[in-house]
TORZAMI-168338 format. One record per residue (C-alpha): residue in three letters; residue number from 0; y, z, x. Coordinates in steps of 0.5 Angstrom, whole numbers, plus 2048, in hexadecimal, padded with zeros to 3 digits. Layout:
<atom aa="ALA" i="NUM" yy="Y" zz="Z" xx="X"/>
...
REM end
This chain:
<atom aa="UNK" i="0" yy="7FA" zz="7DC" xx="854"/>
<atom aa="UNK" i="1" yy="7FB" zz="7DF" xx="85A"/>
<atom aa="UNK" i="2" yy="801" zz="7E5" xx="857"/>
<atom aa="UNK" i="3" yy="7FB" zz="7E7" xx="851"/>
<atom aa="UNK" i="4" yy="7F5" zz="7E8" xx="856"/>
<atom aa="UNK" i="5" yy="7FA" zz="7EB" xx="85B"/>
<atom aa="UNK" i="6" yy="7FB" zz="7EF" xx="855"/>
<atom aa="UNK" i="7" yy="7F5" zz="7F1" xx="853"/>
<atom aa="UNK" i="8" yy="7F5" zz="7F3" xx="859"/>
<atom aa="UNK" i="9" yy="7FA" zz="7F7" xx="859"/>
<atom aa="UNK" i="10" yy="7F7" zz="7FA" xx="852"/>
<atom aa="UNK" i="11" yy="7F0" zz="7FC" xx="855"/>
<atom aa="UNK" i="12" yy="7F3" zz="800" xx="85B"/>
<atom aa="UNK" i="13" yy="7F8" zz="803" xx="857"/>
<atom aa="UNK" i="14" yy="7F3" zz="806" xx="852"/>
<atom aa="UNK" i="15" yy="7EF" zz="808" xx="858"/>
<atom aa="UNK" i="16" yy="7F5" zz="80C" xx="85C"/>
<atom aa="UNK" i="17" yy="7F4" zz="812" xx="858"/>
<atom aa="UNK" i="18" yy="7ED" zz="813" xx="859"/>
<atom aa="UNK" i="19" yy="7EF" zz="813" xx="860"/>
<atom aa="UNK" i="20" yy="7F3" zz="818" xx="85F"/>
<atom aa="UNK" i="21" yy="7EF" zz="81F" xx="85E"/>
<atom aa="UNK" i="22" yy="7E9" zz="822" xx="862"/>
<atom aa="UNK" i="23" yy="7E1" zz="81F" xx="861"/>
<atom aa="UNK" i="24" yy="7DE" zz="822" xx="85B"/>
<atom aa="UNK" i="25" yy="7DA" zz="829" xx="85D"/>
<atom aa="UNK" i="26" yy="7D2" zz="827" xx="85D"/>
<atom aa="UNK" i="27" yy="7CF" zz="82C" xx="857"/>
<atom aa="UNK" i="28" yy="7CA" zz="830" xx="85C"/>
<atom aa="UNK" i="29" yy="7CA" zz="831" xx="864"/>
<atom aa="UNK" i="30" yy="7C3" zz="831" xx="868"/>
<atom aa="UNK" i="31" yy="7BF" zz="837" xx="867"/>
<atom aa="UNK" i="32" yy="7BD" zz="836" xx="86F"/>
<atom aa="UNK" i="33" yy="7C3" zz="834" xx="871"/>
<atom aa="UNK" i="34" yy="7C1" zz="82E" xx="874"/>
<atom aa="UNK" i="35" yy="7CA" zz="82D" xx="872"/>
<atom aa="UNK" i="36" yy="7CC" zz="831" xx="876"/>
<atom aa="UNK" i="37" yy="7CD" zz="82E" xx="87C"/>
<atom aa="UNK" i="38" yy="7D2" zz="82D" xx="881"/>
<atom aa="UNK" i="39" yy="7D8" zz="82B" xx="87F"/>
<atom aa="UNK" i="40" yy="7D7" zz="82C" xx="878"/>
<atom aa="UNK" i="41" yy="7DD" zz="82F" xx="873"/>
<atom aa="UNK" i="42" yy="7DA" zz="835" xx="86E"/>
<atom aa="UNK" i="43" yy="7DD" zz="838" xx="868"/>
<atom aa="UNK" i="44" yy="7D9" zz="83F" xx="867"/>
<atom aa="UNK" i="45" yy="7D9" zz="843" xx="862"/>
<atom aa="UNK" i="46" yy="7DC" zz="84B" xx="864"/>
<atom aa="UNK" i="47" yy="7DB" zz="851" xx="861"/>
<atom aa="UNK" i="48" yy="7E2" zz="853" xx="860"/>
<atom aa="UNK" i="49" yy="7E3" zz="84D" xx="85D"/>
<atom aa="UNK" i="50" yy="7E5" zz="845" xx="85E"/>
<atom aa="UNK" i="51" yy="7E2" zz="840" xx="863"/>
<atom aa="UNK" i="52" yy="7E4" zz="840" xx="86A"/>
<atom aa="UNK" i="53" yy="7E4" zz="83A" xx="86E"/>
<atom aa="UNK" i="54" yy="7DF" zz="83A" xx="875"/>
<atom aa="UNK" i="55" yy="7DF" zz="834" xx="87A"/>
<atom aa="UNK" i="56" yy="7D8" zz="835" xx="87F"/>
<atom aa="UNK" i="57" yy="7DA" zz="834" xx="886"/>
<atom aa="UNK" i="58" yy="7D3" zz="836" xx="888"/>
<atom aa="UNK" i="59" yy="7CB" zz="837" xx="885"/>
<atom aa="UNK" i="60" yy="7C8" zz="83B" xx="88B"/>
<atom aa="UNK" i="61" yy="7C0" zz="83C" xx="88A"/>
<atom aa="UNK" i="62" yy="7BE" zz="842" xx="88D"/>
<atom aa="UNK" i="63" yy="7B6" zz="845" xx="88D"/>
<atom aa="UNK" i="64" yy="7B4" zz="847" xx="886"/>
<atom aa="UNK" i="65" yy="7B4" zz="84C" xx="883"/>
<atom aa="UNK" i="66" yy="7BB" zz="84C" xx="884"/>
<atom aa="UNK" i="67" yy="7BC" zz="843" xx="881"/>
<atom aa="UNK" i="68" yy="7C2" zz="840" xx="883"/>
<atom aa="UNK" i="69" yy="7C9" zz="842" xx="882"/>
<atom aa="UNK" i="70" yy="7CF" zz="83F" xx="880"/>
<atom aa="UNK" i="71" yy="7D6" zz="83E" xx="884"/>
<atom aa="UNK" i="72" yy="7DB" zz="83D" xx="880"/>
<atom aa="UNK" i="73" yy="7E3" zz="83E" xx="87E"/>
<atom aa="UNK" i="74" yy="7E5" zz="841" xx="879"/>
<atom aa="UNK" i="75" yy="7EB" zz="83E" xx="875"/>
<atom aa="UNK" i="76" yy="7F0" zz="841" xx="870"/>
<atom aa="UNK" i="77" yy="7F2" zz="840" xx="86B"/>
<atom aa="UNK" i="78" yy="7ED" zz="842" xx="865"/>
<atom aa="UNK" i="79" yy="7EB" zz="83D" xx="860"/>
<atom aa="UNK" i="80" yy="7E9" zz="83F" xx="858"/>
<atom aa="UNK" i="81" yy="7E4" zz="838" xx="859"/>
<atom aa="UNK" i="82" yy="7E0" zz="834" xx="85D"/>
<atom aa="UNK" i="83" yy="7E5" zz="82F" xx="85B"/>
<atom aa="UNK" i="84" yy="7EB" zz="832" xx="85C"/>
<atom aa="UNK" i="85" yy="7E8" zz="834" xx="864"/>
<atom aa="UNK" i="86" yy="7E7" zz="82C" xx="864"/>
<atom aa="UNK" i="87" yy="7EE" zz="82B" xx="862"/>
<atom aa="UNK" i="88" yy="7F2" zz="830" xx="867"/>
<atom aa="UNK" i="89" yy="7EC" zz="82D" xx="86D"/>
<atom aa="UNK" i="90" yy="7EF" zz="826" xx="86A"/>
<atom aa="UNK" i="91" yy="7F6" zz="827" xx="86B"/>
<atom aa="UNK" i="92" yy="7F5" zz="82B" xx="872"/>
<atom aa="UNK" i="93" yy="7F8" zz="832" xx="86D"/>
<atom aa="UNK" i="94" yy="7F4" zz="836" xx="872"/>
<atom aa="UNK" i="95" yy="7F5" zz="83B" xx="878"/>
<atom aa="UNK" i="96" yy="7F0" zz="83F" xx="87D"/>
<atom aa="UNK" i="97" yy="7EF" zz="846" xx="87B"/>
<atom aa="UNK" i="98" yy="7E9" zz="847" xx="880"/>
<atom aa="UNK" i="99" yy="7E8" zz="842" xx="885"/>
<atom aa="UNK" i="100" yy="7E1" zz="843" xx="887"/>
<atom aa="UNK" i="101" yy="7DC" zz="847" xx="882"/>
<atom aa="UNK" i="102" yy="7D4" zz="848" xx="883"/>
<atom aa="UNK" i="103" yy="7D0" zz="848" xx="87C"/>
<atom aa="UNK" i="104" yy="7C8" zz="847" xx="87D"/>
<atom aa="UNK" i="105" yy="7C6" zz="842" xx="879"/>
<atom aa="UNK" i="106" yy="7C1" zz="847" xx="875"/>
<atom aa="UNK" i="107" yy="7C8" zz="84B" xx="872"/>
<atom aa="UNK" i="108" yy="7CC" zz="844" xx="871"/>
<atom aa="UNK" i="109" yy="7C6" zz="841" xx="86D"/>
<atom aa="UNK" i="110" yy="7C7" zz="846" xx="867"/>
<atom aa="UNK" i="111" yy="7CE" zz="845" xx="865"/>
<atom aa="UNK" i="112" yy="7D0" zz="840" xx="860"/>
<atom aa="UNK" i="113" yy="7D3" zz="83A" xx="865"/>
<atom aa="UNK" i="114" yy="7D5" zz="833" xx="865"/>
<atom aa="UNK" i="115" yy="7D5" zz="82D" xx="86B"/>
<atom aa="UNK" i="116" yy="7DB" zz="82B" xx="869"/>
<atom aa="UNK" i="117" yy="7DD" zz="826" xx="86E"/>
<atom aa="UNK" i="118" yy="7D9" zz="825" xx="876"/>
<atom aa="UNK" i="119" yy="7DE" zz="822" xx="87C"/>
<atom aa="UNK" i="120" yy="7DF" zz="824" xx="883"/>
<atom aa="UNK" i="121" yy="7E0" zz="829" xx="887"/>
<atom aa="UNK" i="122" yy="7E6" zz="829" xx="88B"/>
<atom aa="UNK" i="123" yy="7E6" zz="82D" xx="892"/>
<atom aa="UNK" i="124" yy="7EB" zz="831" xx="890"/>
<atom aa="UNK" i="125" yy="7E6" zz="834" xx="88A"/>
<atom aa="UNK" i="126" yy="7E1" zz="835" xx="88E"/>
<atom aa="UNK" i="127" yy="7E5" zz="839" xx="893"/>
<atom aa="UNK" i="128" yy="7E4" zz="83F" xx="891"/>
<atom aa="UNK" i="129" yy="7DD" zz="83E" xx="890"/>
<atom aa="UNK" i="130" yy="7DC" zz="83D" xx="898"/>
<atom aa="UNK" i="131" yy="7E1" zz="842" xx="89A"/>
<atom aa="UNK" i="132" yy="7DB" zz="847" xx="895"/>
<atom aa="UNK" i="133" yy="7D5" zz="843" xx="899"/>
<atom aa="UNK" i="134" yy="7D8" zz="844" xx="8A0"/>
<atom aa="UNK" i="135" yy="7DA" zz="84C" xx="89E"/>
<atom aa="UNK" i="136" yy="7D3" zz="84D" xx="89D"/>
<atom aa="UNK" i="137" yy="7D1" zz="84A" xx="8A4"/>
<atom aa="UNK" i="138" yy="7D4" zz="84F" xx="8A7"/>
REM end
């Protein structure tokens, strides 16, 4: 009795071990406010040249209206053809810095086409080049 359920066990986890295997689906829409776009979240965005970059924001700075708030981030490559694809190559870990600190207000962000494809935290090292900006300017 004990060899069938340990089995069925078995079953049941080995069915679901592909699932594991690939990247969370890609919600259909991103927030027209950017309420997703937080600190920590990885975004797949659209580019005029073509394909999707991948972004990590490491820092959400609120600056006096009319300018709203600006997005820091690093950037990745390489290029993905699909917000699935850019989920994939984040998954696997396929991904090097291109620019490891870039500052994009949130009212230009916005009207990309972009996907929060996954949210985890931000490690000193990411937010490294993002303080060494904000000491540059105190100068």
């Amino acid at each position: 009795m004990r060899t069938i359920a340990l089995a069925a066990v078995c079953a049941g986890i080995l069915t679901l071990s592909p699932a594991c295997d690939r990247a969370p689906s890609v919600p259909e829409t991103s927030d027209p406010a950017g309420k997703d776009l937080v600190v920590g979240a990885v975004v797949a965005a659209a580019e005029q040249s073509g394909g999707f970059r991948i972004y990590k924001i490491v820092e959400v700075e609120d600056l006096p209206k009319p300018l709203g708030p600006d997005l820091h981030m690093i950037a990745y490559d390489p290029k993905a053809q699909s917000f699935q694809e850019a989920a994939e190559l984040h998954r696997k870990g396929k991904l090097t810095v291109a620019k490891d600190h870039m500052p994009v207000g949130l009212v230009y962000f916005l009207p990309r086409d972009h996907r929060v494809i996954s949210n985890e935290p931000v490690s000193d090292e990411e937010r490294a080049p993002y303080l060494r900006s904000v000491q540059s300017r105190q100068r």
